[in-house]
C-alpha positions in Angstrom: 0.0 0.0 0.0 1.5 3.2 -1.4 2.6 5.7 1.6 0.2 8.4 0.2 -2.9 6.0 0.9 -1.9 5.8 4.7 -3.2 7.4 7.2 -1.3 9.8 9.7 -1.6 6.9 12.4 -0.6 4.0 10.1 2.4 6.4 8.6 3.1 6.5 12.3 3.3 3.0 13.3 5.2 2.1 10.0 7.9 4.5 10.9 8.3 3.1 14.2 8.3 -0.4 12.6 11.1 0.5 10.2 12.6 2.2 13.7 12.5 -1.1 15.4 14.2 -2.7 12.5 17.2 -1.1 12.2 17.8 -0.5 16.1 17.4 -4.4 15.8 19.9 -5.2 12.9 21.9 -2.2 14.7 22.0 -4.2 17.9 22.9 -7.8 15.7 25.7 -5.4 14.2 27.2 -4.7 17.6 26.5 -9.0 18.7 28.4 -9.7 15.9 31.2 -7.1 16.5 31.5 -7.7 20.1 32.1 -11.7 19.4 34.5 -10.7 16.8 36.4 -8.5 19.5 35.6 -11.2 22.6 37.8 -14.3 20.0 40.4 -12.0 18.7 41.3 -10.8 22.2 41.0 -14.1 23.7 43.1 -15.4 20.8 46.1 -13.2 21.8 45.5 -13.8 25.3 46.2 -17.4 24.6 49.6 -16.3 22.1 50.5 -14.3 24.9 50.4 -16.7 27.6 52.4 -19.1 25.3 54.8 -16.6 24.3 55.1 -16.2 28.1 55.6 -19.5 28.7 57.8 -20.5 25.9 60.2 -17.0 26.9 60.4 -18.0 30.9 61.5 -21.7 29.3 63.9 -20.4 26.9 65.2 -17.7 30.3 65.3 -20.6 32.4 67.0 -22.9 29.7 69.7 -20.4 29.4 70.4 -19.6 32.6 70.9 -23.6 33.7 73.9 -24.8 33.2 74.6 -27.7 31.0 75.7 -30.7 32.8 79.6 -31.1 32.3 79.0 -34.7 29.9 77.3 -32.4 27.3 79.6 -29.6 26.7 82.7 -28.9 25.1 86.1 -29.0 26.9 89.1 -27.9 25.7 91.2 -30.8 24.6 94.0 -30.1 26.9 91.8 -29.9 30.1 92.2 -33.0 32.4 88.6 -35.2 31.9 85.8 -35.0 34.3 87.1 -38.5 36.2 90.3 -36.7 36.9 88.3 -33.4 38.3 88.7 -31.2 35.2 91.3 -28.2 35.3 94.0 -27.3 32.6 97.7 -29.2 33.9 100.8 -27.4 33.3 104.1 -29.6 33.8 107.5 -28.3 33.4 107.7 -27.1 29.9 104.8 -24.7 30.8 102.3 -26.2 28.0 98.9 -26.6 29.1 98.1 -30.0 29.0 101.1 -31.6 30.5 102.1 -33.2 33.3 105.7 -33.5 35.4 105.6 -37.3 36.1 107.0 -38.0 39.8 105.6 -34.2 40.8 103.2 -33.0 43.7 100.1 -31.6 41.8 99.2 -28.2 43.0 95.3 -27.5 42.0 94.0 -24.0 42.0 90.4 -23.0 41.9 90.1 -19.2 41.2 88.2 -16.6 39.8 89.5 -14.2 37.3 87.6 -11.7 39.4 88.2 -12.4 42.7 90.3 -10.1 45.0 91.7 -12.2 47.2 92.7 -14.5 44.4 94.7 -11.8 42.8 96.3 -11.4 46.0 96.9 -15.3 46.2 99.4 -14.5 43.1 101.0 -12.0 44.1 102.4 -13.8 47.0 102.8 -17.0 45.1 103.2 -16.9 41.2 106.9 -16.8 41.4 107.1 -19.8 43.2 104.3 -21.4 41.6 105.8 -21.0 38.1 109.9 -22.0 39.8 108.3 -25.0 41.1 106.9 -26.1 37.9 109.5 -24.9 35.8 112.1 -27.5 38.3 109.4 -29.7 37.7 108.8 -30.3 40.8 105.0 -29.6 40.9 102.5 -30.5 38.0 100.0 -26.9 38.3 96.6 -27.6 37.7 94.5 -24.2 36.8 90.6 -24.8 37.6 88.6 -21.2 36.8 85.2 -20.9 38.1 82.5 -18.2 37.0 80.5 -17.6 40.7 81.2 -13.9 40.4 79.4 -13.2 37.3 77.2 -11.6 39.5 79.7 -8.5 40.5 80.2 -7.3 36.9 77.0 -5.5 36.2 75.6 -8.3 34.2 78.9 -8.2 31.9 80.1 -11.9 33.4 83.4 -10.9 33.0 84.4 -14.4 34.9 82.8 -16.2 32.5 84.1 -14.3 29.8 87.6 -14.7 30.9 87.9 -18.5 32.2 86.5 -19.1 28.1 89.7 -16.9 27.2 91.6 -18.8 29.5 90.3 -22.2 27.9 90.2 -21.1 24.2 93.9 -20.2 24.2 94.5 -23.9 26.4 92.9 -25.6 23.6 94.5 -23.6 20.5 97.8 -22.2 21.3 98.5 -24.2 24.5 102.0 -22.8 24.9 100.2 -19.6 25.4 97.7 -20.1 27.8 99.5 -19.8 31.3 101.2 -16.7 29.4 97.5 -15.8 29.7 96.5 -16.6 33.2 99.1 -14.6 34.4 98.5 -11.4 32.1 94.3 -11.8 32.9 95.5 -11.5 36.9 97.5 -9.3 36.4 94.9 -6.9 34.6 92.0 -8.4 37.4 89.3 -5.5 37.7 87.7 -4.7 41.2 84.7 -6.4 42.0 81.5 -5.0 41.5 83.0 -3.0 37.7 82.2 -4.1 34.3 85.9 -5.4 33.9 87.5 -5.1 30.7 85.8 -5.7 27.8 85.8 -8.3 24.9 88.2 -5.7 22.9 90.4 -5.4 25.9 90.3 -8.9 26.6 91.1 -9.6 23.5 94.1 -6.7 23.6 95.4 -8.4 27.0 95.8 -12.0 25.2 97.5 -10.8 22.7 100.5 -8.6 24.4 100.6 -11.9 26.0 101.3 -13.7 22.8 98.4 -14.8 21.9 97.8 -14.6 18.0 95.1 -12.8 16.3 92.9 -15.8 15.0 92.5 -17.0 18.1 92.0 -13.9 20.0 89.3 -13.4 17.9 87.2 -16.2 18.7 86.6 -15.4 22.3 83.2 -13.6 22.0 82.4 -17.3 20.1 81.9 -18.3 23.6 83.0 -21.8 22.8 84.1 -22.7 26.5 81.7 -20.8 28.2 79.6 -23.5 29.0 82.5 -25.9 30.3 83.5 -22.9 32.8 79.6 -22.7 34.3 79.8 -26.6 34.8 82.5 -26.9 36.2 81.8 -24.4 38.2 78.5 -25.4 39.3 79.9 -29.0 39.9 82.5 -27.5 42.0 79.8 -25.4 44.3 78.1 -28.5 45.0 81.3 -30.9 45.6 81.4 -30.9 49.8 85.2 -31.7 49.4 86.1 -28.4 47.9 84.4 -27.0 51.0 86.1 -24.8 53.4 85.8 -26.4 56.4 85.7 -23.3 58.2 82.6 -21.6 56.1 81.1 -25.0 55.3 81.0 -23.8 51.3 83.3 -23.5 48.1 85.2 -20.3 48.3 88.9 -19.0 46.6 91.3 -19.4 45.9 91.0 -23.2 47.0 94.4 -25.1 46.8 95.0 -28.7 46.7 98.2 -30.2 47.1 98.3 -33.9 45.8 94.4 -33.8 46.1 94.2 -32.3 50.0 93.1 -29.4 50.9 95.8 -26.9 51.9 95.8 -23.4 53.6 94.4 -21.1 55.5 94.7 -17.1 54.2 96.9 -16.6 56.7 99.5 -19.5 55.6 98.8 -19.0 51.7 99.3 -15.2 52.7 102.7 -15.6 53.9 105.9 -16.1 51.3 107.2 -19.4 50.9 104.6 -21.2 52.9 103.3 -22.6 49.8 106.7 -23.9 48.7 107.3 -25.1 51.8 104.1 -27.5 51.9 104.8 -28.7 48.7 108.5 -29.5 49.9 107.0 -31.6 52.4 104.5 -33.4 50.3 107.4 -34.7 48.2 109.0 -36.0 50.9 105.4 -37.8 51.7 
């Protein structure tokens, strides 16, 4: 029936009809549109939560350390039966022993103050000893103060310096050891960086090519295994503290030396004197 032919009341009721209508498909619109909203956002909810999830694994993945039968070691490092550590005999090489020689093992961090104080007092005798052969040196880094770099790990960092130059220019490496205590930062600084680290291997002799490798991180898991073997081992406790601490020392496999014998010239020498003579 043509509009014209309707009357004011039936014009009316038509209007509010077609009124009805669209606030109804208006209100299907916004059903429809709210749905659409409601399974998008709880479709990233759900990648959220996995991303989430699969993040806190990966963290928690990276920050647990491998055990020490799945990572790398360098090849002149003694094997995990005979406690790890890079040997120096008489000739200085890492991975070589004195045969007949009291074994001297060190556990130290690159960072560590009181370990650079350890070599002040002992290096020299440390490296006449060896060089009479008269003590096989066994060099065990450990990374527990990662924490006091400001999140550079410089003792992780190092110890893999340390172990790349043992495993690819052995002659080199206790060159090495000797030049990273020697440049030890303070506790709680960034330490030297890669570049530096890099700089200090090589006025020690170290040659380019390998230099360059260390931010490959190639032993940086075999320094966090060892080191978190080494926490846990109730042997390298110090019986005083009741937990691992360095510099530990162990001569022919016993714990020697309090800070105040290691602390004093020659005591060192001296204990190894008297291990030889059993």
């Amino acid at each position: 029936m043509p509009d014209q032919n309707l009357t004011k009341a039936q014009r009316r009721d038509a209007a509010r009809a077609e009124a009805l209508e669209l606030r109804k498909a208006q209100e299907r619109r916004e059903r429809r549109n709210r749905t659409i909203t409601f399974v998008v956002l709880g479709v990233l909810v759900v990648a959220v939560a996995v991303a989430v999830v699969l993040i806190m694994k990966a963290n928690k993945d990276a920050n647990t350390p491998k055990a020490l039968s799945e990572v790398t070691a360098p090849k002149t490092a003694n094997s995990i039966d005979d406690g790890g550590g890079v040997p120096f005999g008489k000739d200085g090489v890492a991975g070589t022993t004195t045969d007949g020689a009291v074994t001297v093992d060190l556990y130290y961090d690159y960072m560590c103050p009181v370990c650079g104080q350890f070599e002040k007092v002992n290096q020299a005798d440390i490296d006449s000893m060896r060089a009479a052969g008269e003590i096989t040196f066994v060099a065990h880094p450990v990374t527990f103060l990662d924490d006091r770099s400001q999140g550079t790990e410089y003792s992780t960092r190092a110890a893999n310096a340390f172990a790349t130059v043992a495993d690819a220019e052995p002659d080199k490496a206790l060159a090495l050891h000797e030049a990273l205590y020697a440049n030890r930062p303070e506790e709680n600084t960034k330490g030297p960086t890669d570049d530096q680290i890099k700089s200090i291997a090589e006025q020690a002799g170290v040659s380019d090519k390998v230099a360059d490798t260390f931010t490959d991180k190639k032993f940086s898991d075999w320094a966090d295994a060892w080191t978190t073997q080494i926490l846990g081992d109730k042997d390298l406790a110090n019986p005083s503290s009741g937990s691992f601490g360095t510099p530990t020392i162990l001569i022919n496999g016993k714990m020697w030396g309090t800070n105040a014998e290691w602390n004093t010239a020659g005591a060192l020498k001296a204990a190894v004197e008297a291990a030889a003579k059993g």
